[in-house]
N, CA, C and O atoms as a GROMACS GRO file, in nm:
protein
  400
    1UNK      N    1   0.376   1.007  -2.700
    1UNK     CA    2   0.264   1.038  -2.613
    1UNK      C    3   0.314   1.112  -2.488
    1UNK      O    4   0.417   1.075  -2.433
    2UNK      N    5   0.250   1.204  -2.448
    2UNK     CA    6   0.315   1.238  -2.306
    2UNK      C    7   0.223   1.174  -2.189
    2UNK      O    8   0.101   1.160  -2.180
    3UNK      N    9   0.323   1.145  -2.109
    3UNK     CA   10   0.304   1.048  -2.019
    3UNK      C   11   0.349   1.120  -1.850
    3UNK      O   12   0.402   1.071  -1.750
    4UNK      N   13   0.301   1.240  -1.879
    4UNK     CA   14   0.336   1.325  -1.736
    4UNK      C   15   0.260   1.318  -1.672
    4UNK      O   16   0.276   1.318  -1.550
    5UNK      N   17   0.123   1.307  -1.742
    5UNK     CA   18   0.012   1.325  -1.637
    5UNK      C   19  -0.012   1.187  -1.521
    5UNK      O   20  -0.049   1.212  -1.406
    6UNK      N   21   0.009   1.075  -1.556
    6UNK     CA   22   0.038   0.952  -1.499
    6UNK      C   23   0.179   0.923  -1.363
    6UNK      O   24   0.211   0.855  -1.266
    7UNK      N   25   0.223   1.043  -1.459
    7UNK     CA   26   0.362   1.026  -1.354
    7UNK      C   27   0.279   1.103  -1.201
    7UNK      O   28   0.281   1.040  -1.095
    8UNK      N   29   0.218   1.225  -1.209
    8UNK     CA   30   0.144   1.298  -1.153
    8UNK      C   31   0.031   1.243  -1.074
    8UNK      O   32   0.003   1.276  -0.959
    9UNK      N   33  -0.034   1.156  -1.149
    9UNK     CA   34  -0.138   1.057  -1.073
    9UNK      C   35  -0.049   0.978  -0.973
    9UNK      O   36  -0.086   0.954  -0.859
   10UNK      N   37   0.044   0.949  -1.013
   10UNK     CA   38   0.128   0.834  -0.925
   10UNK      C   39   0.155   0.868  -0.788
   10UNK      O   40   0.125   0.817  -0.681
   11UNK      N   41   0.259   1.032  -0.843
   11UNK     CA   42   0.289   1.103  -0.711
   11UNK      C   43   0.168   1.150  -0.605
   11UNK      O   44   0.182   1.181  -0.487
   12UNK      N   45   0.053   1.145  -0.679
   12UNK     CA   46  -0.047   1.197  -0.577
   12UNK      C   47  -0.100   1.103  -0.538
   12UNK      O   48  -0.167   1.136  -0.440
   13UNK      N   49  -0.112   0.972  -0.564
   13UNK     CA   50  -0.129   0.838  -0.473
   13UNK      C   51  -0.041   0.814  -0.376
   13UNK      O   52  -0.068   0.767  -0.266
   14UNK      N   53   0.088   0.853  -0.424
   14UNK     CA   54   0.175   0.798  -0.376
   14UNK      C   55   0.159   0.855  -0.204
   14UNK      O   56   0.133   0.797  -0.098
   15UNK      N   57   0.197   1.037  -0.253
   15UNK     CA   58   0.128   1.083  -0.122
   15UNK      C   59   0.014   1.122  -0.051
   15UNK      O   60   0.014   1.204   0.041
   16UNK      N   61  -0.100   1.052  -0.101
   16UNK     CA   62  -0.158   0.985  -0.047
   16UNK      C   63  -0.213   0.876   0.104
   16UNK      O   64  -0.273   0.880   0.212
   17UNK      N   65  -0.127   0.773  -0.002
   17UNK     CA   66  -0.077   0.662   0.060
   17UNK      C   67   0.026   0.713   0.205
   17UNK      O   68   0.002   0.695   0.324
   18UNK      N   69   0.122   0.767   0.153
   18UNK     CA   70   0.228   0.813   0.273
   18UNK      C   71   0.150   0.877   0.397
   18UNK      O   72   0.166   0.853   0.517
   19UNK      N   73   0.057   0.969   0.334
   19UNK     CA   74   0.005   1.027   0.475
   19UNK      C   75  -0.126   0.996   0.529
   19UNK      O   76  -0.194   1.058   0.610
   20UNK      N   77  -0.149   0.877   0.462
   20UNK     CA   78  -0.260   0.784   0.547
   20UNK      C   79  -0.172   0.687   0.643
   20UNK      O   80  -0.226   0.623   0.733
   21UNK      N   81  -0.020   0.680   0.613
   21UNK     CA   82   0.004   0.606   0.699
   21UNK      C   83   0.083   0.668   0.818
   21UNK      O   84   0.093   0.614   0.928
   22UNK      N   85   0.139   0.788   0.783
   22UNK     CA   86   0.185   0.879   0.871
   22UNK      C   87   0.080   0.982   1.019
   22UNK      O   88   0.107   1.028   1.130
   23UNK      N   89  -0.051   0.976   0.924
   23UNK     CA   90  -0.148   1.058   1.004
   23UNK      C   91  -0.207   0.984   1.062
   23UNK      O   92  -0.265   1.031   1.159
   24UNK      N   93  -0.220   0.866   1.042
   24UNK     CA   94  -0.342   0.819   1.093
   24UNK      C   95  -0.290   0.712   1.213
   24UNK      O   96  -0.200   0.629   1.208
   25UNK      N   97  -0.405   0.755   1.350
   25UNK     CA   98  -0.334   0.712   1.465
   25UNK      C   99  -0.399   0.590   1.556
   25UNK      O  100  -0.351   0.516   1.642
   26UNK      N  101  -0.565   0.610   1.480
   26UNK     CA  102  -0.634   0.547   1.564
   26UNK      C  103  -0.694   0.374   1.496
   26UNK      O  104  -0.712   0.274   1.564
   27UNK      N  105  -0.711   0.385   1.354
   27UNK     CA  106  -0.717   0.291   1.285
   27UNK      C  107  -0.625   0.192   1.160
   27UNK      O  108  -0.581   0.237   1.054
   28UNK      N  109  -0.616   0.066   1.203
   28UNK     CA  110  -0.501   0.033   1.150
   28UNK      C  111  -0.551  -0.060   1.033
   28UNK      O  112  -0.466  -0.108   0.958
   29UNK      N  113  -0.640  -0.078   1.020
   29UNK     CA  114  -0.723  -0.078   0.870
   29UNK      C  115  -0.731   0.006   0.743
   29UNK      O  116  -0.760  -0.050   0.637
   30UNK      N  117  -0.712   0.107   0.749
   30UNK     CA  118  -0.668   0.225   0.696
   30UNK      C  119  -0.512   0.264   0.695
   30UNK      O  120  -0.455   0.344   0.620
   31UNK      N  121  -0.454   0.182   0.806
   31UNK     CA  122  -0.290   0.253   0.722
   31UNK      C  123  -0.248   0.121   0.649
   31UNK      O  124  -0.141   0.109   0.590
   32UNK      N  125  -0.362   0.002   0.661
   32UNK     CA  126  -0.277  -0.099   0.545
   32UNK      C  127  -0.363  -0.038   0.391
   32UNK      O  128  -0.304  -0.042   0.283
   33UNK      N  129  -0.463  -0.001   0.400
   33UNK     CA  130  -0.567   0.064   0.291
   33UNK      C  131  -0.436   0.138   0.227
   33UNK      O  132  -0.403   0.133   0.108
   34UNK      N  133  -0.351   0.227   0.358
   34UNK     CA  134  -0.273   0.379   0.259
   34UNK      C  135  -0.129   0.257   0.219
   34UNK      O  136  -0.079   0.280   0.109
   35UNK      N  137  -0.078   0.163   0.280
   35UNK     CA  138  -0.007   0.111   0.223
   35UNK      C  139   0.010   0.068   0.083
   35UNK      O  140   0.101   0.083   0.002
   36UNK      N  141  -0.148  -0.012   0.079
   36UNK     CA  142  -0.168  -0.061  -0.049
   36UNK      C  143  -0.176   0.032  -0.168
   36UNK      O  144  -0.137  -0.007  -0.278
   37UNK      N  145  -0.222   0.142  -0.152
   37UNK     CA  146  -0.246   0.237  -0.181
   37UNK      C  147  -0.083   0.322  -0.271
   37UNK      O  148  -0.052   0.366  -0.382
   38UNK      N  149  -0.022   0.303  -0.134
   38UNK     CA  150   0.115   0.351  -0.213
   38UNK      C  151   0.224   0.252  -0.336
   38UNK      O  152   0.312   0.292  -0.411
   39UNK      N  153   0.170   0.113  -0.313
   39UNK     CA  154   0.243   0.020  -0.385
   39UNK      C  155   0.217   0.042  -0.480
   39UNK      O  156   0.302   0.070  -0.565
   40UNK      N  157   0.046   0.038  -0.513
   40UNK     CA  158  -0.004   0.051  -0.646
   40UNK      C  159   0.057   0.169  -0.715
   40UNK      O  160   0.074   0.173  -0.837
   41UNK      N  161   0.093   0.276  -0.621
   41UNK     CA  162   0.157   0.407  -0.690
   41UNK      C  163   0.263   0.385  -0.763
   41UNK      O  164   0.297   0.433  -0.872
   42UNK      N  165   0.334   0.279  -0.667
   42UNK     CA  166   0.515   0.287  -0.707
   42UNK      C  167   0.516   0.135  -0.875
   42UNK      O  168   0.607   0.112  -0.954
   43UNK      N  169   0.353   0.057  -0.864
   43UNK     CA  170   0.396   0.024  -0.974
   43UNK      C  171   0.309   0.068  -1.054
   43UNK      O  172   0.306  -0.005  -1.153
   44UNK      N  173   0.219   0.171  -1.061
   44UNK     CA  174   0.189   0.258  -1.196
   44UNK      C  175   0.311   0.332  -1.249
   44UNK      O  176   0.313   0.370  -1.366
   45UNK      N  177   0.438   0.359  -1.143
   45UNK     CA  178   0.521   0.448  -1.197
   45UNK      C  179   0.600   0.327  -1.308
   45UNK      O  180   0.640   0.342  -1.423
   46UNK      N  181   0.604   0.212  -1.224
   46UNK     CA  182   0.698   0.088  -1.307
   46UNK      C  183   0.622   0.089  -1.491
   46UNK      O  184   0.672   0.113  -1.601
   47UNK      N  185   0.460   0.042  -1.438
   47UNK     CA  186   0.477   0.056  -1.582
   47UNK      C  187   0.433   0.186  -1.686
   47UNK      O  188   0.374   0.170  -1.793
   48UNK      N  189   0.454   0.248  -1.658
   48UNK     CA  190   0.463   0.421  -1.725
   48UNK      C  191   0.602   0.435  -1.789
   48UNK      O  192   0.622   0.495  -1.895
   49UNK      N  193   0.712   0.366  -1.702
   49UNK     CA  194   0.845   0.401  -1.762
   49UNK      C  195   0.864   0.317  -1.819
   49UNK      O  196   0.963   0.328  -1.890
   50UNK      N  197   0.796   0.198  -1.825
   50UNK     CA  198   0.833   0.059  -1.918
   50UNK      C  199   0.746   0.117  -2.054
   50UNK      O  200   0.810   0.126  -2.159
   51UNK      N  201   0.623   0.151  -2.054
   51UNK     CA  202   0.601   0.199  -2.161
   51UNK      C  203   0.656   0.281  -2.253
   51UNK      O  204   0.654   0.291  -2.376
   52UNK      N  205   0.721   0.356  -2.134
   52UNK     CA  206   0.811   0.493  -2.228
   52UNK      C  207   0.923   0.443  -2.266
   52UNK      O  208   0.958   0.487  -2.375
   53UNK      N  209   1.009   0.350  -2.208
   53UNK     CA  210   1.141   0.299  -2.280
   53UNK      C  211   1.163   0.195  -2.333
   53UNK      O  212   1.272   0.142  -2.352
   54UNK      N  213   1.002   0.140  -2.376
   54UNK     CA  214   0.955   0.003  -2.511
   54UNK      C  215   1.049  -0.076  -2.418
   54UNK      O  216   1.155  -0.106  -2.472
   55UNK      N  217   1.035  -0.118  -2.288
   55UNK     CA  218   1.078  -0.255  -2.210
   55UNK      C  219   0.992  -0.285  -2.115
   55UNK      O  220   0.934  -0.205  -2.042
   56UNK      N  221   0.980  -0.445  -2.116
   56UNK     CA  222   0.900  -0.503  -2.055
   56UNK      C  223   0.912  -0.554  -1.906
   56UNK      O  224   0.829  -0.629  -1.854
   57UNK      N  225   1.022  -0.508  -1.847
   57UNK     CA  226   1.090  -0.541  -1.741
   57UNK      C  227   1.034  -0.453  -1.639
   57UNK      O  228   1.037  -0.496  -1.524
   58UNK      N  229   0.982  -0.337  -1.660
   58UNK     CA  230   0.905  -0.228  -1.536
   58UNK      C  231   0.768  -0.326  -1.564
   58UNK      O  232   0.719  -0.374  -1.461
   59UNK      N  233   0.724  -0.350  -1.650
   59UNK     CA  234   0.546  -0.443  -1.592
   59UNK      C  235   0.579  -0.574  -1.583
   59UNK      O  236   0.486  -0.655  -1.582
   60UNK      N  237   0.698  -0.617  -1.577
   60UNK     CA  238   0.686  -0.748  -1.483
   60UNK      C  239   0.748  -0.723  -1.342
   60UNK      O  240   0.751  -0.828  -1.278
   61UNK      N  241   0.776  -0.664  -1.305
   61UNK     CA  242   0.780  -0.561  -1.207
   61UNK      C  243   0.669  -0.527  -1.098
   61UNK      O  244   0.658  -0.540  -0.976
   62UNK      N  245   0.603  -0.483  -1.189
   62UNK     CA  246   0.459  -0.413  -1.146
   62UNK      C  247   0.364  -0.544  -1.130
   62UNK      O  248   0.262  -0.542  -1.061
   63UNK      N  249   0.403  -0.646  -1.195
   63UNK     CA  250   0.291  -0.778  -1.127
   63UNK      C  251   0.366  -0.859  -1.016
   63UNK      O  252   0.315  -0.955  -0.958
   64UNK      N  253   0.469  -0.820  -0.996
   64UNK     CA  254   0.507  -0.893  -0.897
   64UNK      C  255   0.500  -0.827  -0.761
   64UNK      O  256   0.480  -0.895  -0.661
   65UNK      N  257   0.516  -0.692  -0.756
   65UNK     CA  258   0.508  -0.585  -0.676
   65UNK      C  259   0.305  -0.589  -0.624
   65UNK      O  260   0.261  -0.579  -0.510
   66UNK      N  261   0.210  -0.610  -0.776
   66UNK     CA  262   0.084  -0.656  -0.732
   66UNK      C  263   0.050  -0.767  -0.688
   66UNK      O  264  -0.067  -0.794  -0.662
   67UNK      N  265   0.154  -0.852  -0.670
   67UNK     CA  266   0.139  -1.006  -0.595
   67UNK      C  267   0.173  -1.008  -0.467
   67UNK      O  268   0.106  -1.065  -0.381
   68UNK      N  269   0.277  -0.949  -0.446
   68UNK     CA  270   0.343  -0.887  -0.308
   68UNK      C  271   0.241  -0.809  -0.193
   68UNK      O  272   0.236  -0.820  -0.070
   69UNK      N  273   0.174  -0.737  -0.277
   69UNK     CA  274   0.079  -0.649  -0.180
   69UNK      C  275  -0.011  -0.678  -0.170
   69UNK      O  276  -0.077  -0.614  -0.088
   70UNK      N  277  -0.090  -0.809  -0.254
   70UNK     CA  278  -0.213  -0.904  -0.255
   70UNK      C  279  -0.184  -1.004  -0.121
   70UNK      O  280  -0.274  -1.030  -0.041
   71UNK      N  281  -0.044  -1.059  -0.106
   71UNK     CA  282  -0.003  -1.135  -0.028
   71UNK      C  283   0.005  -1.033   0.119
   71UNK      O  284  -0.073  -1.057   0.212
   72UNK      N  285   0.070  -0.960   0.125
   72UNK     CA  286   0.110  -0.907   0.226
   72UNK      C  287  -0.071  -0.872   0.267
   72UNK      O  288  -0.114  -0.946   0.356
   73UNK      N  289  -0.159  -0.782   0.218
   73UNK     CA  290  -0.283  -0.766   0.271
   73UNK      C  291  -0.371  -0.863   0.348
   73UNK      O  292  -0.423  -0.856   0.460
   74UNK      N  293  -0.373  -0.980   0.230
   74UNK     CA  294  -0.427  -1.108   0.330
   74UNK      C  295  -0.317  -1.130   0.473
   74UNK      O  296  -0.365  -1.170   0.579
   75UNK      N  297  -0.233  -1.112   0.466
   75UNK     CA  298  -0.150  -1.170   0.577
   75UNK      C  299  -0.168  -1.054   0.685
   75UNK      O  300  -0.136  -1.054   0.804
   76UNK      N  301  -0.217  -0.977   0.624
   76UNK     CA  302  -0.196  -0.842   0.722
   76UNK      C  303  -0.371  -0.814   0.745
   76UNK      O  304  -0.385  -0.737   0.841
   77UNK      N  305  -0.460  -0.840   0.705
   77UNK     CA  306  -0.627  -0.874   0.754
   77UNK      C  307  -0.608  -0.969   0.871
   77UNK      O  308  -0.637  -0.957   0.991
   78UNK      N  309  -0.547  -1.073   0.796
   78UNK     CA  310  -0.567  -1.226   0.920
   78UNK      C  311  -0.507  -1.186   1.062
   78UNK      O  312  -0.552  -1.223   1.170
   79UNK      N  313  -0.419  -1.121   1.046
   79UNK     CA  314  -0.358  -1.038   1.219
   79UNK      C  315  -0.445  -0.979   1.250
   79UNK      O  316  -0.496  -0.996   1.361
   80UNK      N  317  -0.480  -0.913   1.183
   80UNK     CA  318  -0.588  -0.816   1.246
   80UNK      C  319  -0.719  -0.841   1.280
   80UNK      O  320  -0.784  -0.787   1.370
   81UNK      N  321  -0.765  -0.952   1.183
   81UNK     CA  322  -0.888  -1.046   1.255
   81UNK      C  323  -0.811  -1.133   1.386
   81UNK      O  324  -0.870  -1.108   1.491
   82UNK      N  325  -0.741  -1.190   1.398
   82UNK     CA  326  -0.726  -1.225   1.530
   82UNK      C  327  -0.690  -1.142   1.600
   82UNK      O  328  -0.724  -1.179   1.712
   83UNK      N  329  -0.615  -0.999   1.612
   83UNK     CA  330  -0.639  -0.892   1.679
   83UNK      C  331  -0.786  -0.853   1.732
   83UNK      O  332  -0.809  -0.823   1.849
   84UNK      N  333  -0.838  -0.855   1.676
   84UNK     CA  334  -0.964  -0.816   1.698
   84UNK      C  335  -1.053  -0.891   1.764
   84UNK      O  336  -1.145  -0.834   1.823
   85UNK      N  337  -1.043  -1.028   1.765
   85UNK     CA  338  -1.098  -1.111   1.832
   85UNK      C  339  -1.068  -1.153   1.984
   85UNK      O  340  -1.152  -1.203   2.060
   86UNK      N  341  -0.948  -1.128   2.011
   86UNK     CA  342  -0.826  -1.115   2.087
   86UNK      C  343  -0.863  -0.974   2.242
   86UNK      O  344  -0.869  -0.972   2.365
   87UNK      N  345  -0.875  -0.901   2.154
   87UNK     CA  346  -0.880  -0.747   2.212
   87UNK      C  347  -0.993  -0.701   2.174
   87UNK      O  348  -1.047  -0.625   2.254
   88UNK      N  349  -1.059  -0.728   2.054
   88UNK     CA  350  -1.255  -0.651   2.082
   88UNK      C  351  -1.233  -0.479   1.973
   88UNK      O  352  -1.318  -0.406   1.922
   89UNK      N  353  -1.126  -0.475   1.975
   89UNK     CA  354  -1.103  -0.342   1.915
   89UNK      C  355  -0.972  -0.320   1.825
   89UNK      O  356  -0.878  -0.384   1.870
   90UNK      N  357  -0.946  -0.257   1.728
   90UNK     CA  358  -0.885  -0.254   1.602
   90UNK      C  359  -0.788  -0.116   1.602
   90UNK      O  360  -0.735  -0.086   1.494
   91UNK      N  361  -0.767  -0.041   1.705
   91UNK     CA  362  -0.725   0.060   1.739
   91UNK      C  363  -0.565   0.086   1.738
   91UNK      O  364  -0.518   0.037   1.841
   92UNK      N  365  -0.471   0.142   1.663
   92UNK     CA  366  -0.346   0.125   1.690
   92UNK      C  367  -0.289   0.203   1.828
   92UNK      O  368  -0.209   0.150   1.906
   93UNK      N  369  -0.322   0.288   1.839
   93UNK     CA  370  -0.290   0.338   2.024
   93UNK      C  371  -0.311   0.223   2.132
   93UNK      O  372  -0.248   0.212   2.237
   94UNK      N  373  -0.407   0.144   2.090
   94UNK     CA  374  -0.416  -0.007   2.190
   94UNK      C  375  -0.285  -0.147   2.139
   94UNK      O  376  -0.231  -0.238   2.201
   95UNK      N  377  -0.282  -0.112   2.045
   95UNK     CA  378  -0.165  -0.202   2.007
   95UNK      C  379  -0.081  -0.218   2.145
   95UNK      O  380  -0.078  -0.321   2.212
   96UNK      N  381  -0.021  -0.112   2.172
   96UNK     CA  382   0.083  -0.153   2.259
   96UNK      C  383   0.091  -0.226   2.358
   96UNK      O  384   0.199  -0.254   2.410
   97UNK      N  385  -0.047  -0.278   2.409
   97UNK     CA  386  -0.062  -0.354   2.512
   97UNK      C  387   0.010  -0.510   2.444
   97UNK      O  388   0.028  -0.602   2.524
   98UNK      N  389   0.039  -0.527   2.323
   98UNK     CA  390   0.089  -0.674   2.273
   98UNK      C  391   0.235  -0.650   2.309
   98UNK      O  392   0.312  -0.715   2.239
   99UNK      N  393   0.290  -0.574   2.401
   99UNK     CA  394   0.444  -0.550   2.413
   99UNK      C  395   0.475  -0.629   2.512
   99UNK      O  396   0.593  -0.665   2.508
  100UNK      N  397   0.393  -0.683   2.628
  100UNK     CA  398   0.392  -0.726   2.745
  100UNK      C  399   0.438  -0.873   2.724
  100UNK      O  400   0.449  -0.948   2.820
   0.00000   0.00000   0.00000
């Protein structure tokens, strides 16, 4: 089967993902969105190559990598709901006031 076009979907999530988190200055809801965004990339690539080299070790991979970023999101909402409750606003240019 060819399996390029997937590789291709991946890379274009992937950067995607990268430059939602690179561009974006004002909302930090959206660079965990492009985070998540890029994981899922890096394990569509896991299991694309597990398919292609009949091993099962790239999609167990890829569920642990989707457990990781299930975990990390909740953990990374709950900051940000008490951010928000905290400060009134969700803004990463305001972040810096938590340096003090």
């Amino acid at each position: 089967m060819d399996f390029i076009h997937f590789f291709f979907v991946a890379a274009l999530l992937f950067a995607i993902g990268v430059g939602g988190v690179v561009l974006n200055k004002t909302n930090i809801v959206v660079v965990l969105m492009s985070l998540e965004l890029a994981l899922l990339s890096v394990s569509l690539n896991f299991i694309v190559f597990s398919v292609c080299l009949g091993d099962l070790i790239g999609q167990i991979f890829a569920i642990f990598i989707l457990i990781i970023a299930a975990c990390e999101s909740s953990v990374g909402l709950a900051i940000i709901l008490v951010y928000f409750r905290v400060r009134g606003s969700i803004r990463i240019d305001q972040a810096s006031l938590l340096k003090s």
